[in-house]
C-alpha positions in Angstrom: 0.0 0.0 0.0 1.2 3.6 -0.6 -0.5 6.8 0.6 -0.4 9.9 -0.6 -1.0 13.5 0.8 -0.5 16.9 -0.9 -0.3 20.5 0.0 1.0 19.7 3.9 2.2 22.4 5.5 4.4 23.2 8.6 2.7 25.2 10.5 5.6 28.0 9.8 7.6 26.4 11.9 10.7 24.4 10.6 10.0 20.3 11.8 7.8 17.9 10.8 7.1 14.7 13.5 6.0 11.7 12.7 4.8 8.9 15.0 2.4 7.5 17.3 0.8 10.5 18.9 -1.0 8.9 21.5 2.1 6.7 22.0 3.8 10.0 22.9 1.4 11.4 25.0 1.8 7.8 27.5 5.8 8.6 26.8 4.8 12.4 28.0 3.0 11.1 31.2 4.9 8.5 32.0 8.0 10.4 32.5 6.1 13.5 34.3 6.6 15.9 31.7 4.6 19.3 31.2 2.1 19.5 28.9 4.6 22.3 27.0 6.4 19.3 25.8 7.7 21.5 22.8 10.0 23.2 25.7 10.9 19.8 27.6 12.5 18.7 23.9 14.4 22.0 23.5 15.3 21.7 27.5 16.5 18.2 28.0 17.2 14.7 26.4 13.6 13.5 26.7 12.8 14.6 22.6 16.4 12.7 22.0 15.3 9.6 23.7 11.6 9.5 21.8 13.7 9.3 18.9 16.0 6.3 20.6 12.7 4.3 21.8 10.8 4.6 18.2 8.4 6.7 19.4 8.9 10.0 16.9 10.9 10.6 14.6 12.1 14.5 14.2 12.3 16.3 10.6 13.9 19.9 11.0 14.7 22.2 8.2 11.5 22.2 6.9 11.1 24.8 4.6 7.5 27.1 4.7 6.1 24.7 1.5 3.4 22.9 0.6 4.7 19.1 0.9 3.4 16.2 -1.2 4.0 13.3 1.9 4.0 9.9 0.9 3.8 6.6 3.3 5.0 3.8 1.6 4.0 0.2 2.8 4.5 -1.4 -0.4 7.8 -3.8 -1.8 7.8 -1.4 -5.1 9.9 0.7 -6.2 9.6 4.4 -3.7 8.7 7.5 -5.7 11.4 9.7 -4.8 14.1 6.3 -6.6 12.2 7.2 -9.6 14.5 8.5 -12.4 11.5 11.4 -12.4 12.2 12.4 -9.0 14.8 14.4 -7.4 16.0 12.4 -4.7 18.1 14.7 -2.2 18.0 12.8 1.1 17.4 9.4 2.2 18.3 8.2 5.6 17.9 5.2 7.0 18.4 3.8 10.5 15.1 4.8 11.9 12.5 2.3 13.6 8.8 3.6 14.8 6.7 1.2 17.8 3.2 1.5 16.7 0.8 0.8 19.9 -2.5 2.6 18.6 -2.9 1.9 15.0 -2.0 5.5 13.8 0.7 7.1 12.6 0.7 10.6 11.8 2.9 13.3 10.4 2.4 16.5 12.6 3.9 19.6 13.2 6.2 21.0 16.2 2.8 23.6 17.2 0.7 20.4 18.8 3.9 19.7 21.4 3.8 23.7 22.7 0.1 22.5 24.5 0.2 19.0 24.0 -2.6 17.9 26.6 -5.9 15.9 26.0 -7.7 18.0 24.8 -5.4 19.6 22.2 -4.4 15.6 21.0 -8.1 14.7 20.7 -9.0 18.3 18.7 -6.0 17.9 16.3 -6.9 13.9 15.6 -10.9 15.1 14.8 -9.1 17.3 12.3 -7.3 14.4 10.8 -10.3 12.6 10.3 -10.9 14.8 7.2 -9.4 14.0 3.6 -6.3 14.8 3.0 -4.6 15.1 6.7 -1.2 12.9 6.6 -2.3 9.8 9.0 -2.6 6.5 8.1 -4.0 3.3 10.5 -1.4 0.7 10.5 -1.2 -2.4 12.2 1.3 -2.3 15.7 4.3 -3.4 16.0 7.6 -2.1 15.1 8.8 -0.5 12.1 12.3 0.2 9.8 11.8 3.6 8.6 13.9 5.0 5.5 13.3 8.9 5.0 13.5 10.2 1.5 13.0 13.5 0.9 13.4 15.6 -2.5 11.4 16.9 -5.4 8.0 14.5 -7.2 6.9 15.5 -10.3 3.5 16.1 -10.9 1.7 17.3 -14.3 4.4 20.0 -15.3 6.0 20.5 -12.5 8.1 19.3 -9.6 6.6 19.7 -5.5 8.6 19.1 -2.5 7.8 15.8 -1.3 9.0 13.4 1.6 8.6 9.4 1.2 8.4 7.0 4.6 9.0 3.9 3.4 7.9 1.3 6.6 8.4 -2.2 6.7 8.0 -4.5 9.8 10.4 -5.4 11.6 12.1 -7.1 15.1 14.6 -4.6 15.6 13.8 -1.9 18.4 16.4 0.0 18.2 18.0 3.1 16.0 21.4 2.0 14.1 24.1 4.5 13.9 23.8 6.4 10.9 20.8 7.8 12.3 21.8 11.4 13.2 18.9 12.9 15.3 20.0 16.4 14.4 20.1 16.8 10.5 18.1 19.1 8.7 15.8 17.9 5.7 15.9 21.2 4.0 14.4 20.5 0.3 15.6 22.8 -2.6 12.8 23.5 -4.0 12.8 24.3 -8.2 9.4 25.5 -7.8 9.2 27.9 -4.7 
């Protein structure tokens, strides 16, 4: 299966997250952190060691564009490998623990009030067409991160690709750098 979502924005501010969002609330509340968890990830290592126990995974350098996201579940060939695409990054390394059937590409505003409330407003909103969520079956996940330029009709759109496949392995290898910047170079914008 592949899914596709266009014109996803970042909320003007430079990350994209993707993971289990209720998975990271339990993370939030099991560690006792404030609800501005935004400022306990800037503060200490807790954002680092979401990233270590598969529970998000950070994008920075996220340019103000509309993205084209794409979750790929499928064995065929990932649209930004296409000798069409412009394929600037791919990283691998990454792993996700899926524990509530969703998984979500969100933005760094829900973590500056992320309570109840806020988690269960933002999923409602992702119940309409076109928000970048997908239900997937739990368990654990290899993650590869490409990100680059898709071409559509005429012309090319920014565009990251999450290709997920199941796996045992529960742990981050080490060419996963939790700091680097997915900045796209845009031809269009």
């Amino acid at each position: 299966m592949r899914y596709e979502f266009v014109e996803v924005l970042n909320d003007l501010i430079d990350y994209f997250l993707i993971g289990d969002l209720r998975l990271l609330k339990k993370f939030k509340d099991d560690n006792l952190l404030s609800d501005d968890l935004a400022s306990e990830f800037a503060s200490n290592d807790s954002g680092d060691r979401t990233v270590l126990n598969g529970i998000v995974i950070p994008l920075a350098g996220i340019e103000n564009y509309p993205y084209t996201i794409i979750f790929n579940l499928s064995n065929e060939m990932p649209e930004l490998l296409k000798p069409e695409s412009r394929l600037q990054h791919r990283r691998g390394g990454y792993f996700l623990r899926i524990e509530n059937q969703q998984l979500l590409l969100f933005t760094w505003r829900i973590l500056q009030n992320f309570t109840d409330a806020d988690i269960h407003s933002l999923q409602e909103r992702y119940h309409q067409p076109g928000r970048p969520q997908i239900a997937l079956e739990n368990g654990l996940y290899d993650v590869e991160i490409l990100g680059g330029e898709v071409l559509r009709g005429e012309d090319y759109e920014p565009a990251f690709e999450f290709v997920l496949k199941k796996t045992e392995r529960a742990d981050i290898t080490s060419e996963v750098d939790i700091n680097y910047r997915f900045t796209i170079d845009s031809s269009t914008y």
